[in-house]
C-alpha positions as CSV (number, residue, x, y, z in Angstrom):
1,X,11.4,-107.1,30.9
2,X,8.5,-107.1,33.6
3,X,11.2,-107.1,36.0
4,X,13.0,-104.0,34.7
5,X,10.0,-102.3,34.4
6,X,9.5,-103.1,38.0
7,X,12.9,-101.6,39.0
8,X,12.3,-98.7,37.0
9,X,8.9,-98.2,38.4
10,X,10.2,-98.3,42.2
11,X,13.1,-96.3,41.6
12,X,10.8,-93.4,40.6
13,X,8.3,-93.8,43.0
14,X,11.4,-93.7,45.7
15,X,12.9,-90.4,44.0
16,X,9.1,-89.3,44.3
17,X,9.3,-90.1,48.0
18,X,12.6,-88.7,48.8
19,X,11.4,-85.3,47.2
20,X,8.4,-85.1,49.2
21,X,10.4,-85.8,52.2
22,X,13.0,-84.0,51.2
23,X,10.3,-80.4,51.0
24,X,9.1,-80.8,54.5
25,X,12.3,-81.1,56.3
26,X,14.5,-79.1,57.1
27,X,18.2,-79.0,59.9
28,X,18.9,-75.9,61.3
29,X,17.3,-73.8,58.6
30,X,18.7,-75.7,56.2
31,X,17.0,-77.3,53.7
32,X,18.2,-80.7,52.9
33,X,19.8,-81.8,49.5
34,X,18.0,-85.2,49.9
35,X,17.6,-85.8,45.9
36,X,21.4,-86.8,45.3
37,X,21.0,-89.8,47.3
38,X,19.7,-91.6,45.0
39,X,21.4,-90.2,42.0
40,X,24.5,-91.3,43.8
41,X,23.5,-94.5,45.0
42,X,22.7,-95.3,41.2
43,X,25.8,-93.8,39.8
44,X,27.7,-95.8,42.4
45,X,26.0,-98.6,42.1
46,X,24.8,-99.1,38.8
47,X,26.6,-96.9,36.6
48,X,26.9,-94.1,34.5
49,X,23.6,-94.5,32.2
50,X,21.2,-95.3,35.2
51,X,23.0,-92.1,37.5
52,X,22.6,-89.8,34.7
53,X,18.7,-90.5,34.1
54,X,17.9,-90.6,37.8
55,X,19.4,-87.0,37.7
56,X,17.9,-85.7,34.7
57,X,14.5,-87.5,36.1
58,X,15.1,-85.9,40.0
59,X,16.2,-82.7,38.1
60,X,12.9,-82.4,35.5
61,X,10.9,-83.1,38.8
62,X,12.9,-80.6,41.3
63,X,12.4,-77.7,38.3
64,X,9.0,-78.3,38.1
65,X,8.1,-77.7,41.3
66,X,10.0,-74.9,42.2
67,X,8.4,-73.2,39.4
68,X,10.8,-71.4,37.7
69,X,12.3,-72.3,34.6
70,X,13.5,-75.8,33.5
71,X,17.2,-76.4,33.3
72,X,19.5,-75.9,36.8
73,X,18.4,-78.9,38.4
74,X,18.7,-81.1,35.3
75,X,22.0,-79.9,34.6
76,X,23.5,-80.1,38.3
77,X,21.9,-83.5,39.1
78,X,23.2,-84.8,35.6
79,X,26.8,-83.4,35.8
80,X,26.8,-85.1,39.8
81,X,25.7,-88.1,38.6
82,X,28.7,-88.2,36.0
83,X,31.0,-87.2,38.3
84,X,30.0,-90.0,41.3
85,X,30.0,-92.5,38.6
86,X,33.7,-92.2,37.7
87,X,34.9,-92.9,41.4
88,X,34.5,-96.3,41.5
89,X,36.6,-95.9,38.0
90,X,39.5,-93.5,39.6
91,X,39.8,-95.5,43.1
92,X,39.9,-99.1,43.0
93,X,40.0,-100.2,46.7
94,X,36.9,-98.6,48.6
95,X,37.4,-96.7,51.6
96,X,34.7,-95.8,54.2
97,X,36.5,-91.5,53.8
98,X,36.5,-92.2,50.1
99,X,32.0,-92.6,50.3
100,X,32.1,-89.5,52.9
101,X,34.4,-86.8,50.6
102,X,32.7,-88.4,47.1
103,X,28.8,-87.6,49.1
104,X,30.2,-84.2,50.2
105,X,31.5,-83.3,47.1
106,X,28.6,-84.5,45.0
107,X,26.3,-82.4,47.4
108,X,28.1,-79.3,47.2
109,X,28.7,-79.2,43.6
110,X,25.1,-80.1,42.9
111,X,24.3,-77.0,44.9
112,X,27.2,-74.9,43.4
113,X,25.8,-75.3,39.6
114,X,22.4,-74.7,40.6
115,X,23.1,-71.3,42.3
116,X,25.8,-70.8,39.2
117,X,22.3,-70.8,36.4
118,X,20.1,-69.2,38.7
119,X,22.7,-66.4,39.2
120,X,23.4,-66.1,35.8
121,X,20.2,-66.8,34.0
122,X,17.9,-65.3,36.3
123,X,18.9,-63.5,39.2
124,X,21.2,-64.3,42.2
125,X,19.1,-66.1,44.9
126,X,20.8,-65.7,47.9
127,X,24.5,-63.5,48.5
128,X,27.3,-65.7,48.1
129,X,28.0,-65.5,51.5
130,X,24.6,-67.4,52.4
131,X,24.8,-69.6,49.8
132,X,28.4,-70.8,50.9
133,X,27.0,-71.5,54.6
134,X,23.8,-73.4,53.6
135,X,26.0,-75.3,50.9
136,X,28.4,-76.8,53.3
137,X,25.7,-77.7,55.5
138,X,23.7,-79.5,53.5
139,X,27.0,-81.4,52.0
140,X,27.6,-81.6,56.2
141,X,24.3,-83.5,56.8
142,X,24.6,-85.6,53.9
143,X,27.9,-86.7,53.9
144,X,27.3,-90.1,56.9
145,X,25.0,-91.3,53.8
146,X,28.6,-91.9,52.3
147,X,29.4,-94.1,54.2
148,X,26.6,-96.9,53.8
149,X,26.4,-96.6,50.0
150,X,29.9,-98.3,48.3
151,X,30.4,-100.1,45.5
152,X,32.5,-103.2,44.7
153,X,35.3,-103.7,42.3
């Protein structure tokens, strides 16, 4: 028990981490999408259950401090956390292009359903032009992480 309250404890003081880091740096003028990291590393890794609360955690967290209303975060970071969690289910042999497109993917719908609710709920926050160009880059500069984060079947 001590030891899985451990885990849990350093696994949330990491997704605290990466969001800090994640607010001060930024590629080109694109803010990074460092948060699904460990939502995918845990949906990868450790399943469905632990993917979807590291998501609906990073999301709760990522709402907050944005400081609008509580909801597109937790929903994208949850529904990319069930969707990296049924890879290692679809693909049974790992591939190192398999960790890149699953990263990319996971990046750019995580952004995609975020923009969808705050378009629709609230107000659009960039043209859709924009949002396409910052979306592929950030999917861009995350997707190497893809390639050191696999799981084993």
């Amino acid at each position: 028990m001590k030891k899985r309250l451990l885990r849990v404890f350093l696994w949330v003081l990491l997704i605290l981490i990466v969001l800090a880091i994640q607010s001060l740096l930024s590629m080109w003028s694109i803010k990074l999408n460092l948060a699904i990291l460990p939502i995918y590393y845990l949906s990868m890794k450790k399943g469905l259950i632990e993917g979807l609360s590291a998501g609906i955690f990073t999301g709760v967290i990522q709402d907050s401090l944005a400081g609008g209303f509580i909801g597109p975060s937790v929903l994208a970071n949850g529904l990319s956390a069930v969707g990296i969690s049924y890879v290692p289910e679809v693909f049974y042999y790992w591939q190192p292009l398999l960790g890149i497109s699953a990263m990319f993917l996971g990046t750019l719908f995580n952004d995609l359903v975020v923009y969808l609710c705050l378009s629709i709920f609230v107000q659009q926050p960039v043209p859709f032009s924009d949002f396409i160009y910052l979306g592929l880059g950030r999917a861009l500069i995350n997707c190497p992480f893809g390639l050191f984060i696999s799981y084993k079947k």
